[in-house]
C-alpha positions in Angstrom: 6.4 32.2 -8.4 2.4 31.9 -9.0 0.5 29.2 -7.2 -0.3 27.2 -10.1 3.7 26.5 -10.1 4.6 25.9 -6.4 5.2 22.4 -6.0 4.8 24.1 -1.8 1.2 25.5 -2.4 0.6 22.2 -4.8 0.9 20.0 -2.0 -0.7 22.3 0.4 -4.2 21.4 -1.7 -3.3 17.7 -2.0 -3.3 17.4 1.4 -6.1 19.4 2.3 -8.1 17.0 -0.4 -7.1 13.9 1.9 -7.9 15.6 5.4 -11.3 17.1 4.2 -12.5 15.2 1.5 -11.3 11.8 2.3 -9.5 11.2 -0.8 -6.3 8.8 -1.2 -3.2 10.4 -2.4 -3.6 7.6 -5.2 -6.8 9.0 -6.5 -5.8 12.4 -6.3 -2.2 12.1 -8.5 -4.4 10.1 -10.8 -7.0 13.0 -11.3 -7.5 15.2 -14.3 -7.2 18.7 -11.9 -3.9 16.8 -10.7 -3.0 15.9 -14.3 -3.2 19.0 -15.4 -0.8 21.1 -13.2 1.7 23.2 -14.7 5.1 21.9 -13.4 7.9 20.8 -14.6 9.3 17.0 -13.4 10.9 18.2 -10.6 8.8 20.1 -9.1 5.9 17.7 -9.5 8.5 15.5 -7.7 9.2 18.1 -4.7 4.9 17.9 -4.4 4.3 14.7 -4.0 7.7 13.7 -2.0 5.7 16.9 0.8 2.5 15.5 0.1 3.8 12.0 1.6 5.8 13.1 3.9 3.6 15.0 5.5 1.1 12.0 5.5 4.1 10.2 7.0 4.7 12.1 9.6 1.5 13.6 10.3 1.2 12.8 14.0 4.8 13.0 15.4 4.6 16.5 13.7 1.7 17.5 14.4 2.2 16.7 18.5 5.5 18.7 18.1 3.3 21.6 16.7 1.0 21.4 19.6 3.5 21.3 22.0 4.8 25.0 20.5 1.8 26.6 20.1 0.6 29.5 22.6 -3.1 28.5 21.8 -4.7 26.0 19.3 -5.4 26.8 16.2 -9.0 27.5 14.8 -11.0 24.7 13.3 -11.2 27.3 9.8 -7.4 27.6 10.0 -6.6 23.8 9.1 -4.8 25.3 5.9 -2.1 26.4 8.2 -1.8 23.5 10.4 -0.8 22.1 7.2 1.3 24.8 6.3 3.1 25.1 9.4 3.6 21.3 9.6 4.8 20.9 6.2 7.3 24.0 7.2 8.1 21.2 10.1 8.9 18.5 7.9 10.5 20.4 5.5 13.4 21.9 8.6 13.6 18.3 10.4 13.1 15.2 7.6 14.4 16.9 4.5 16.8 19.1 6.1 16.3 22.1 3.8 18.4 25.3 4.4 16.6 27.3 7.0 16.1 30.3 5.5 14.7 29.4 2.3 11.9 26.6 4.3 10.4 29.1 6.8 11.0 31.8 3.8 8.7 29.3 1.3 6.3 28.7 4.2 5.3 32.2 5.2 4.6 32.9 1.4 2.4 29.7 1.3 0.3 31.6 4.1 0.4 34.8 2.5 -1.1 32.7 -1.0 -3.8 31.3 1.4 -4.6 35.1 2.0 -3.8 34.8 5.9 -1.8 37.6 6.3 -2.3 37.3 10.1 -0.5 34.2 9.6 3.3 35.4 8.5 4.2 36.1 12.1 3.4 32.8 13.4 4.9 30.9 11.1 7.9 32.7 11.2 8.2 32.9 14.9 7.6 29.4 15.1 9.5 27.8 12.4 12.5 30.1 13.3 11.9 29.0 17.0 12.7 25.4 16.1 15.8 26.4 14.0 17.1 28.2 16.9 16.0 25.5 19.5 18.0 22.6 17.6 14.9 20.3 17.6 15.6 16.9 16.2 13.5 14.3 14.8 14.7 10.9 17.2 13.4 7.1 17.2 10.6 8.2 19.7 8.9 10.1 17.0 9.3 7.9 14.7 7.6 5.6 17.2 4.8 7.6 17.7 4.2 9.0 14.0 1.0 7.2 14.2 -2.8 7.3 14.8 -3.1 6.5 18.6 -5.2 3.7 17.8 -3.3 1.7 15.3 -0.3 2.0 17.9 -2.5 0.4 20.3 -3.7 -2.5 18.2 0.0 -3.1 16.9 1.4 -3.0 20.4 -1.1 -5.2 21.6 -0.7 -8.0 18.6 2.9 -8.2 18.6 4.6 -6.7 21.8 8.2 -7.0 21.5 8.3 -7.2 18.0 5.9 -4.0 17.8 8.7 -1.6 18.1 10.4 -3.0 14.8 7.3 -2.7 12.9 6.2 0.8 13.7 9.5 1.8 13.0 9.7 0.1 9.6 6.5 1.0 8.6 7.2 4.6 8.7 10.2 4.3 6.1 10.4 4.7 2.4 9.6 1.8 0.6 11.7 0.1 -1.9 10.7 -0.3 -5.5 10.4 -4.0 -6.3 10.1 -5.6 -9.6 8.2 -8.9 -10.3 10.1 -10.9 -13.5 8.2 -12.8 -15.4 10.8 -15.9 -15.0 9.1 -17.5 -18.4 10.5 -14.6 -20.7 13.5 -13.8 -18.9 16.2 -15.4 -16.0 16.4 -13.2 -13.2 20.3 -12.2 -13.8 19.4 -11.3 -17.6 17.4 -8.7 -16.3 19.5 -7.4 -13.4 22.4 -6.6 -16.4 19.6 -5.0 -18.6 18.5 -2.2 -15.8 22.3 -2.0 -15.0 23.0 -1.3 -18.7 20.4 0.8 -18.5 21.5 2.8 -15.0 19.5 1.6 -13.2 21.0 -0.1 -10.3 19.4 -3.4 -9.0 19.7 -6.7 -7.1 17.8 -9.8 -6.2 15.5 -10.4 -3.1 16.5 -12.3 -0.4 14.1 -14.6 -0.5 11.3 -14.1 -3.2 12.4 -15.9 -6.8 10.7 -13.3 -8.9 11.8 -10.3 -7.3 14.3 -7.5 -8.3 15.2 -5.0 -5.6 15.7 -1.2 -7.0 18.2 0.9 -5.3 16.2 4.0 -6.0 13.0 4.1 -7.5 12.4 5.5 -11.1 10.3 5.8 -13.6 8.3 2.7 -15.4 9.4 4.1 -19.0 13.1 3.7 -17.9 12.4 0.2 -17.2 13.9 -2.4 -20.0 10.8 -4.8 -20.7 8.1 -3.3 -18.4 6.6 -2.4 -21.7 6.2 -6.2 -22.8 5.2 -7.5 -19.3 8.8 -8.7 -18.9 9.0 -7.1 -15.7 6.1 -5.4 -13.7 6.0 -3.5 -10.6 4.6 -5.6 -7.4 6.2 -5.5 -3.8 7.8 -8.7 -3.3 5.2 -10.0 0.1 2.7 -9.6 -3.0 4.6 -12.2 -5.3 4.2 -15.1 -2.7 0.6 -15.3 -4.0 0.4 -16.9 -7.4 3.4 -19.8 -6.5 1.2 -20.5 -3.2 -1.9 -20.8 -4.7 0.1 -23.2 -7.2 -2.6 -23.5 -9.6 -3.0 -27.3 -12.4 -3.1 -26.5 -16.0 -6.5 -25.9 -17.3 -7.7 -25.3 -13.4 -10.3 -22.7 -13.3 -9.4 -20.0 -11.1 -10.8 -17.0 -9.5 -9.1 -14.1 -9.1 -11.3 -12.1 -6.4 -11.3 -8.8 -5.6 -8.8 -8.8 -8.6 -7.9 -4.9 -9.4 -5.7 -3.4 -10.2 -4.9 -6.7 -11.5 -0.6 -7.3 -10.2 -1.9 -10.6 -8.9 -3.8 -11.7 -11.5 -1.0 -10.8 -13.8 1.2 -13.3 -11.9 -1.3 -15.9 -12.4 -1.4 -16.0 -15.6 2.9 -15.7 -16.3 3.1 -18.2 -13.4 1.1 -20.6 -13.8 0.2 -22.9 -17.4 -3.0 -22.3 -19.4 -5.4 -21.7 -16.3 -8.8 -20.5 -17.2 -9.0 -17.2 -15.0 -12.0 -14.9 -13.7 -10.9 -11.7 -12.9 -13.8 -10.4 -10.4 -14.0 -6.5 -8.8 -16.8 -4.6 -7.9 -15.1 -1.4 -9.4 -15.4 -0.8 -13.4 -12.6 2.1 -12.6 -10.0 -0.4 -11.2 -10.8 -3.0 -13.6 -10.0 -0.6 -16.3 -6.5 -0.4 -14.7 -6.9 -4.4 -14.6 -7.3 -4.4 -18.3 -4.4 -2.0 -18.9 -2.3 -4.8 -17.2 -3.5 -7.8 -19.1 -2.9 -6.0 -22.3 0.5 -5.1 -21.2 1.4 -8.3 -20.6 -0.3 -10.0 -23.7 -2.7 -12.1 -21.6 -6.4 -12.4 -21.2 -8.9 -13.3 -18.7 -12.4 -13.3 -17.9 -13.1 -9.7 -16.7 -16.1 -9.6 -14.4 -17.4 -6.6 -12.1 -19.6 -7.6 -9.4 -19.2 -8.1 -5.2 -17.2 -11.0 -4.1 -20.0 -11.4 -1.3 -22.7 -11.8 -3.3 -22.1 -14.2 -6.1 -25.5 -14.4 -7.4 -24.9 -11.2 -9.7 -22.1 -12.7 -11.6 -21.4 -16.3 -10.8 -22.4 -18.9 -13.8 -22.5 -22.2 -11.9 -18.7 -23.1 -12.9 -17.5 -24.0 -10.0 -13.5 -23.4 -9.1 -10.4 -25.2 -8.8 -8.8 -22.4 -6.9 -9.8 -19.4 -5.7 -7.3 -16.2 -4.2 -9.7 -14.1 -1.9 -7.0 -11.0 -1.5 -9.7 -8.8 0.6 -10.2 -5.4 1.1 -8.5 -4.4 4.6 -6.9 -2.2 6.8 -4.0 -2.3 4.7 -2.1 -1.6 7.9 1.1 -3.5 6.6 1.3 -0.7 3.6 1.5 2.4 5.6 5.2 2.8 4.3 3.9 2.7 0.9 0.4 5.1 1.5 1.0 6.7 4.2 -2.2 8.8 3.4 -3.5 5.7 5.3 -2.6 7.0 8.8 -5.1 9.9 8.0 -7.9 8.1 6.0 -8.6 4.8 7.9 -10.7 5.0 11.3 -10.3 2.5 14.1 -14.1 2.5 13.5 -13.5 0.8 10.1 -12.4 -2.2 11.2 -15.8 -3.7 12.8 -17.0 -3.6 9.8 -14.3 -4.6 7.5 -14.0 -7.7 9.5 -17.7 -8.8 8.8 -17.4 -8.0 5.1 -14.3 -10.3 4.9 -16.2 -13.2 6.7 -19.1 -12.4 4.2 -16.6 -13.0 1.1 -15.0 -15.7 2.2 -17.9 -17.6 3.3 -19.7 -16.8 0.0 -16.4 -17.8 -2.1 -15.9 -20.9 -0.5 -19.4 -22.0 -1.6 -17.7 -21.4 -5.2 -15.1 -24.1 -4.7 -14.7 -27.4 -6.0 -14.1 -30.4 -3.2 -10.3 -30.4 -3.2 -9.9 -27.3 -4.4 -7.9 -24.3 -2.8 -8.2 -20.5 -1.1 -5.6 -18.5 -0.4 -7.0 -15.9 1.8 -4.5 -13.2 1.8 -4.6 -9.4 3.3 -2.0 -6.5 3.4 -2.3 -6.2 6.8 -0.5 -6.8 10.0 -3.8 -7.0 12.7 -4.6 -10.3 14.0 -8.1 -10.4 13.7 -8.0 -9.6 10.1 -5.1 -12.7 9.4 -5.0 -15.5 11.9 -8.3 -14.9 13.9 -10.2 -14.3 10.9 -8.8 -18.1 9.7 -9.8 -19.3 13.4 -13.2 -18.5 13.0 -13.6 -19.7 9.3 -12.5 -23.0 10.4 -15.0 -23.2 12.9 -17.5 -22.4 10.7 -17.0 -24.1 7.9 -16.5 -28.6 8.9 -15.2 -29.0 5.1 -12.3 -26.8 5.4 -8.8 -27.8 6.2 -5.9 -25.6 6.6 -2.6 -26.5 4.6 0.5 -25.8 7.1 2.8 -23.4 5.3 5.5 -24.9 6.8 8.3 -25.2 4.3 8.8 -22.0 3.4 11.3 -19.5 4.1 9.2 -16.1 4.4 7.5 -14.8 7.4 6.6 -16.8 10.6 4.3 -19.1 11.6 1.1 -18.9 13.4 -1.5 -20.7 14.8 -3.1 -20.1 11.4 -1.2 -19.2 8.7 2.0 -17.2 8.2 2.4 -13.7 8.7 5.2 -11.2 7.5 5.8 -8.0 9.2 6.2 -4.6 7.9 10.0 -4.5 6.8 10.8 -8.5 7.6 13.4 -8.5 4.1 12.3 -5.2 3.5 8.9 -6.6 2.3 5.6 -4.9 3.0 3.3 -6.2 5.7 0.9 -9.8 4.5 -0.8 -12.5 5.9 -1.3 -15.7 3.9 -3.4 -18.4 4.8 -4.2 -21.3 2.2 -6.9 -23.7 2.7 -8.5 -27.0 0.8 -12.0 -27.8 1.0 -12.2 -31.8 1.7 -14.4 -34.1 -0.5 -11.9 -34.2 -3.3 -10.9 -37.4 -4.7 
């Protein structure tokens, strides 16, 4: 088998792309030098379920692998750190037959060229075999950055546990129905008829549980924007916002456009600006609208600085979705773990504060923001709210009190990682007094 059909070696430069060049797994499936790998569906399948995994479980592995090595490795022998860690993941999460992972392994050293490699890799991989280790829940625990465990430990104490366990699973594939087109149970009988097994969230309206994710094309009416694919915590959104017909809405920080999608099927002839400072994601955005047969107002500028792009037209309601740790998606990108910095989030913090401040300048008196993150840190959710409300004497929060998702807190409502097997939010929805 050549390198350029290994799904092993495939992965091997995927992950090599996140850990030295910074790139998201996302970016990188979504690339032409991706796109254009020679492999057929099911090996394509067997790369990136390697790539994630090993993004997954990264750190619990990787301590493992420390803990068996005679000396560290070198800093120019990351390639088989890799190697020998997707070797790892491959014996003790995916259970493949021993002799064909360490087998597989050594030749993906001997395609790096490291001949000097094939002994350690054997030794070691066959060392583990012999040795009966087991992955347990305390790895699972600790399959983390040391610093995100900290901050989640800190925030939520005995409920951190749960979390950091959930947020190392698989996610599920969820399925946003566009209720206008189609009832709910209409659709469930479709994907059934159509083998794909299915069954409706717990608590979210709109949302259709997958057993097992597949592909889009398999999906009766994803084509016509009957259905689309959007983790249920994200469908809370465009109801809680509740926009008026003919309210003029913002849509900030809009791409890849699943929220603003939901806007405009939820919600009655709204007039909508679709704002993101990335013509690249908007693209994506547009793809979205035209799958669902909807327009907007596309705009690309920074949410902070409104002078670029704003026109004077002040909003009715505005969803300020910010970038963030995206700490309550690490099920879902695990390439997360590797790519964010506890240094980040300084800085991350002040650009939120900048957005909202400059978006709430935007709003009408009596008008609404939802601020909203995927993340599970307090500072970025409730203490971020705190502060705004300090700062800002026109602002009043609205209580989400009758709802039946997440938990309360002082300042908005929060849903952890896995709470109904939803990914991690924080909503918080405010009105800006003055309004008749």
């Amino acid at each position: 088998m050549t390198n350029l059909t290994n799904p092993r070696w495939l992965a091997l430069q995927v992950i090599l792309q996140v850990i030295d060049g910074g790139r998201s797994l996302d970016e990188i499936f979504n690339s032409d030098w991706y796109q254009s790998q020679v492999l057929d569906k099911r090996d394509l399948a067997l790369g990136r379920e390697l790539a994630f995994g090993f993004c997954r479980w990264y750190f619990a592995l990787s301590a493992l692998l420390t803990g068996r090595l005679q000396k560290p490795l070198r800093a120019r022998d990351r390639d088989i750190e890799v190697i020998l860690i997707l070797g790892l993941y491959q014996l003790l999460v995916m259970n493949t037959e021993s002799h064909a992972a360490v087998n597989e392994t050594v030749k993906l050293a001997l395609a790096q060229k490291k001949a000097w490699a094939k002994g350690l890799v054997n030794a070691l991989l066959r060392g583990v075999v012999r040795d009966k280790i087991k992955l347990d829940s305390s790895m699972a625990l600790h399959a983390y950055p040391d610093w995100v465990l900290t901050r989640i430990r800190r925030d939520w104490g005995e409920q951190a546990e749960q979390v950091l366990i959930h947020g190392n699973c698989r996610p599920p594939m969820t399925l946003r129905v566009d209720t206008r087109q189609a009832e709910i149970g209409a659709v469930i009988n479709q994907l059934s008829a159509a083998g794909i097994d299915a069954s409706r969230h717990v608590r979210i309206a709109s949302a259709i549980e997958l057993s097992s994710p597949c592909d889009v094309k398999q999906i009766p009416g994803f084509s016509r924007g009957v259905v689309s694919v959007q983790d249920a915590a994200a469908q809370i959104a465009a109801p809680l916002l509740g926009c008026s017909a003919q309210a003029r809405v913002l849509d900030a920080c809009a791409a890849p456009g699943g929220k603003t999608a939901h806007l405009l099927q939820h919600c009655d002839n709204i007039k909508l600006d679709a704002l993101d400072h990335s013509e690249s994601r908007l693209e994506k955005l547009r793809q979205n609208l035209e799958r669902i047969n909807k327009s907007a107002r596309v705009l690309i500028g920074d949410a902070a600085s409104p002078g670029s792009w704003f026109d004077g037209n002040y909003y009715d309601c505005i969803l300020a979705d910010v970038p963030c740790t995206a700490s309550g998606v690490m099920r879902r990108h695990p390439d997360i773990k590797l790519l964010r910095r506890e240094s980040d989030i300084m800085p991350l913090l002040a650009h939120q504060r900048k957005i909202i401040d400059a978006l709430w300048r935007l709003l009408k008196p009596g008008g609404k923001m939802l601020y909203c993150t995927c993340s599970v840190f307090k500072d970025e959710n409730e203490n971020q709210i705190s502060k705004f409300l300090e700062r800002h004497a026109d602002s009043i929060e609205i209580k989400l009190n009758d709802v039946d998702w997440g938990e309360a807190r002082p300042h908005g409502r929060q849903i952890l990682t896995g709470s109904d097997n939803m990914d991690g939010f924080f909503y918080g929805l405010l009105t800006k007094s003055g309004g008749t």
